[in-house]
C-alpha positions as semicolon CSV with decimal commas, in nm:
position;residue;x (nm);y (nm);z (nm)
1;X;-1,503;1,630;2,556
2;X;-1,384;1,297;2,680
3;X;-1,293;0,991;2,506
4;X;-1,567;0,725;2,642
5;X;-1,377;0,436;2,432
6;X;-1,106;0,118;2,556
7;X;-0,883;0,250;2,314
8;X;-0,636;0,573;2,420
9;X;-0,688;0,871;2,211
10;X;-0,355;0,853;2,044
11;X;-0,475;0,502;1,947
12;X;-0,776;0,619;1,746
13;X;-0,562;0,889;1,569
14;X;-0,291;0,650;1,496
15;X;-0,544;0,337;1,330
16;X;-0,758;0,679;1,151
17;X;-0,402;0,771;1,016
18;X;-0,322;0,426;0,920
19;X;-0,639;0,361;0,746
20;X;-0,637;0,687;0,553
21;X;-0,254;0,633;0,456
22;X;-0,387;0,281;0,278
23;X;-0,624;0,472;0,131
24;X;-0,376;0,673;-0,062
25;X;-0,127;0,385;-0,139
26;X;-0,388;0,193;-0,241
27;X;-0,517;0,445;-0,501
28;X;-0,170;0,515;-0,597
29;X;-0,108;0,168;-0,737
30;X;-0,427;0,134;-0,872
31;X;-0,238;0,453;-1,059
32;X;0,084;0,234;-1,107
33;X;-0,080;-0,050;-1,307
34;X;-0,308;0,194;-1,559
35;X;-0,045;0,424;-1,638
36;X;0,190;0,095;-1,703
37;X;-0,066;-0,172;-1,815
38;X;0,164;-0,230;-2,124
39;X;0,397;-0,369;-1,885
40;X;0,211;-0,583;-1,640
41;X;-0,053;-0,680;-1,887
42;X;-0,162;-1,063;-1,886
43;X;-0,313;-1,077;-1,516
44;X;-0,615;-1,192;-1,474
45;X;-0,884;-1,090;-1,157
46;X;-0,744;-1,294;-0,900
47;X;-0,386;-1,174;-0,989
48;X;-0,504;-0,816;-0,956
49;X;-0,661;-0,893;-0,568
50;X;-0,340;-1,047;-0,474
51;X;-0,161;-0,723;-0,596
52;X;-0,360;-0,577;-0,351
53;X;-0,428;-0,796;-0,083
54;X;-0,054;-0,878;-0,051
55;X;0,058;-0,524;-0,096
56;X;-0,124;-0,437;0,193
57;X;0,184;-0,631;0,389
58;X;0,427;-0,309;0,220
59;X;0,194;-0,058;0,236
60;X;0,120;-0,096;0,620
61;X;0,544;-0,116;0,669
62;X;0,593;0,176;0,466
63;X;0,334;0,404;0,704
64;X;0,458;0,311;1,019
65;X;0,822;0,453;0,893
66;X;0,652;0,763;0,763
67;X;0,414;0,835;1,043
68;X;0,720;0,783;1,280
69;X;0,731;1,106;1,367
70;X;0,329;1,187;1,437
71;X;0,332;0,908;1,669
72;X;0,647;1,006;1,868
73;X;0,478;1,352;1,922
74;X;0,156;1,207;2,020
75;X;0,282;1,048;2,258
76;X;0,525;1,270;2,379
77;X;0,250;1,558;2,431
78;X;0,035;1,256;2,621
79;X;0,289;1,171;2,882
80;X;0,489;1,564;2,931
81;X;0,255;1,790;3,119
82;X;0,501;2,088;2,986
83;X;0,367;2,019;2,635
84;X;0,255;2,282;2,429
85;X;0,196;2,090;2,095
86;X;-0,189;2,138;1,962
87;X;-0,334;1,897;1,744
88;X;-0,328;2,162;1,462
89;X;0,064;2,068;1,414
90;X;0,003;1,735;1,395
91;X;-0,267;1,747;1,198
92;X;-0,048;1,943;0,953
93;X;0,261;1,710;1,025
94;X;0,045;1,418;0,953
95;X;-0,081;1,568;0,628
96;X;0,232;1,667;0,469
97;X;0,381;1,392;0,528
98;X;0,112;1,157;0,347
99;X;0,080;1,426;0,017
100;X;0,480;1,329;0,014
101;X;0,425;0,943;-0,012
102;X;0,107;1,073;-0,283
103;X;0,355;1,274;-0,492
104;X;0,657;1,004;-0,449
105;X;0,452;0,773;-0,578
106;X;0,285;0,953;-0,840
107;X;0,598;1,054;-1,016
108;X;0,694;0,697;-1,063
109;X;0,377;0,612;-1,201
110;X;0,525;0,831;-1,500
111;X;0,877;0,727;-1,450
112;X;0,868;0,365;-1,422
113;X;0,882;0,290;-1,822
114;X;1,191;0,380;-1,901
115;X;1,361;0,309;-1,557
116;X;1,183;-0,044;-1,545
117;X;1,246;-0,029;-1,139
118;X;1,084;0,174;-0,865
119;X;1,324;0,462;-0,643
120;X;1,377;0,651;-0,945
121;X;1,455;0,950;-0,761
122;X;1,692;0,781;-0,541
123;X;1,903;0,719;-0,907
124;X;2,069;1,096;-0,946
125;X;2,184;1,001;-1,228
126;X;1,867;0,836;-1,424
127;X;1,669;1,136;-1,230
128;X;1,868;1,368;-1,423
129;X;1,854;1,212;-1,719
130;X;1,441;1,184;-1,758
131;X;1,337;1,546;-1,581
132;X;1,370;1,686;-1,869
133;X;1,110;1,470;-2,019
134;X;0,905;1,593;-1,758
135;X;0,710;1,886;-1,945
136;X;0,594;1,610;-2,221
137;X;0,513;1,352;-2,007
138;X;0,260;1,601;-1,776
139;X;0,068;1,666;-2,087
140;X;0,056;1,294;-2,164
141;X;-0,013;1,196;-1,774
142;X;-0,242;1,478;-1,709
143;X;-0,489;1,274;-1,504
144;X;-0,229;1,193;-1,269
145;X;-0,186;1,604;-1,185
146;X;-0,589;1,599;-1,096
147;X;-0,578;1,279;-0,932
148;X;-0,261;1,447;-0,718
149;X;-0,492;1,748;-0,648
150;X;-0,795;1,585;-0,573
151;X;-0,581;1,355;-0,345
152;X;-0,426;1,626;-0,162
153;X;-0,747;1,779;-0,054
154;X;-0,905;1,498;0,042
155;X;-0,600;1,418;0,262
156;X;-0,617;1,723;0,460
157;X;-0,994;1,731;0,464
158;X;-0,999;1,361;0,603
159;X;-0,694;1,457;0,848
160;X;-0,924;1,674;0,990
161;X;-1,163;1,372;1,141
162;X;-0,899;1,211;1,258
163;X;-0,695;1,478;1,413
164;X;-0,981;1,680;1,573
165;X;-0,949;2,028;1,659
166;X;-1,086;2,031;2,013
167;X;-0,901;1,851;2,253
168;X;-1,045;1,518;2,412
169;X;-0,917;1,429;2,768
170;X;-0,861;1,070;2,837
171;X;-0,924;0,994;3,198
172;X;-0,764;0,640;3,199
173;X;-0,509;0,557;3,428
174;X;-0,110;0,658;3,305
175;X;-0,042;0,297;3,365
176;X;-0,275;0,226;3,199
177;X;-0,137;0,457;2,894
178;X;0,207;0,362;2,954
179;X;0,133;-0,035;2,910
180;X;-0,071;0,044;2,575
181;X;0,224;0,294;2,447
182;X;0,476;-0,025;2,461
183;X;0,288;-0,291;2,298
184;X;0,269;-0,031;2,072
185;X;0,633;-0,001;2,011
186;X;0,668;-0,355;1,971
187;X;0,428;-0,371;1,752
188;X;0,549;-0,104;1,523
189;X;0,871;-0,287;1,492
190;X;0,741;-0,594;1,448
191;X;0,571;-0,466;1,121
192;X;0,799;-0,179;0,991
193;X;0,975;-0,502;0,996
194;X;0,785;-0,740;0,777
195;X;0,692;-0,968;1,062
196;X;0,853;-1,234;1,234
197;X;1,160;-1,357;1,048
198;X;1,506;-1,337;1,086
199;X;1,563;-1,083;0,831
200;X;1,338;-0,788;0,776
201;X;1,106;-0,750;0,482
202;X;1,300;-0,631;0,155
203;X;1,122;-0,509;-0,176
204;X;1,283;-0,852;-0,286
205;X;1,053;-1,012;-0,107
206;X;0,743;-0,935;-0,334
207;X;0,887;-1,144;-0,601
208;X;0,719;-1,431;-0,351
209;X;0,368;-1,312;-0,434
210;X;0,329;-1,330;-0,756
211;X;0,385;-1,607;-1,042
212;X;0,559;-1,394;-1,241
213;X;0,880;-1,163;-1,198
214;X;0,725;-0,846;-1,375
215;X;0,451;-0,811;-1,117
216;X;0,660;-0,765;-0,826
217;X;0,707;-0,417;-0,850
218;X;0,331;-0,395;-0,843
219;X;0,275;-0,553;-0,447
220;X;0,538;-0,291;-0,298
221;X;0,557;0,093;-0,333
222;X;0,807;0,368;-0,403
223;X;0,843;0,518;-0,057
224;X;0,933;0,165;0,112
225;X;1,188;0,129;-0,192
226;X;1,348;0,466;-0,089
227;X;1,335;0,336;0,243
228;X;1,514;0,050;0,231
229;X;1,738;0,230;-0,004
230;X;1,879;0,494;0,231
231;X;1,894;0,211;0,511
232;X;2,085;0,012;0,304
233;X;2,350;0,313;0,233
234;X;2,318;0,405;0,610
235;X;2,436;0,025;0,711
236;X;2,724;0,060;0,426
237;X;2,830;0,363;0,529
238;X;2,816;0,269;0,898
239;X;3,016;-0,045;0,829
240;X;3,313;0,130;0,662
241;X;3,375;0,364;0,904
């Protein structure tokens, strides 16, 4: 088979991966705001499309950090001959790594009561301190454990479009491949960035979106909180030493 299309093979499975990554975000904080109405309650319908359409800004960020590692060894295996990586390992790769971001941001769907923040779990201390809650709370959140199911296997089925199991030869030129894979890169940090500015994007910056303070936590997600988390201690860390 060959790809017939503009657009490099690696750039199909990279916007299939994308697209099926908002999927899951965007089903996880549909989640978020049912199993914590009490909290955010007082929106009305063009609120709840801003939660949504502006989250999209996070979501997006928070998949081109977590795919990182797919798209290195896609394109790796495209320009090394002496590759022996089938798309089977990336299509498990790519996978695992989404059911992660489902099950990250699951848990906090139960969690974020009684923490009143997201990154929960990067909180040792308050971690420890609600797990053993955790029995309890699956009994009273036990749509969340099919929705996580359900969600898995559709990942992995849906992976399987994407990330095809017979191999498709792209005739275009390596130039050609070569020019594509940069604008790529810069494109990737341009939004794992936020965009444009000075700064990049914080899960501060969501308080921008919305009127009120209480909704913020509903425009960004879990994983890009960890994210920025562990950056943050990485740039500490890095600035003591």
């Amino acid at each position: 088979m060959y790809n017939k299309t503009w657009l490099p093979r690696e750039g199909q499975t990279i916007l299939g991966l994308m697209a099926l990554g908002l999927c899951v975000l965007a089903t996880t904080r549909s989640a978020f705001i049912l199993s914590n109405y009490i909290l955010f309650k007082g929106f009305g319908l063009k609120d709840l499309v801003s939660f949504y359409f502006y989250g999209i800004r996070f979501d997006v960020a928070t998949l081109m950090y977590v795919l990182m590692p797919v798209w290195l060894i896609l394109f790796f295996r495209n320009f090394s001959s002496k590759s022996h990586i089938n798309n089977r390992y990336i299509r498990i790769c790519s996978a695992t790594l989404l059911t992660l971001v489902l099950l990250i941001e699951l848990f906090d769907c139960v969690f974020y009561k009684y923490a009143q923040r997201r990154s929960i779990l990067a909180d040792s201390g308050l971690f420890a301190n609600t797990i053993s809650m955790l029995p309890s709370l699956l009994k009273q959140y036990w749509y969340l454990i099919i929705l996580f199911g359900i969600g898995v296997w559709l990942i992995f089925r849906v992976t399987k479009i994407f990330v095809t199991s017979h191999e498709i030869k792209d005739k275009k030129p390596r130039l050609f491949r070569i020019l594509w894979f940069l604008v790529f890169v810069f494109v990737s940090i341009i939004i794992s960035r936020g965009g444009f500015q000075m700064r990049p994007m914080t899960p501060l910056a969501s308080s921008g979106y919305v009127s009120e303070s209480r909704w913020a936590s509903i425009l960004t997600n879990t994983t890009f909180n960890l994210i920025h988390r562990v950056q943050q201690r990485s740039l500490s860390n890095f600035s003591m030493a």
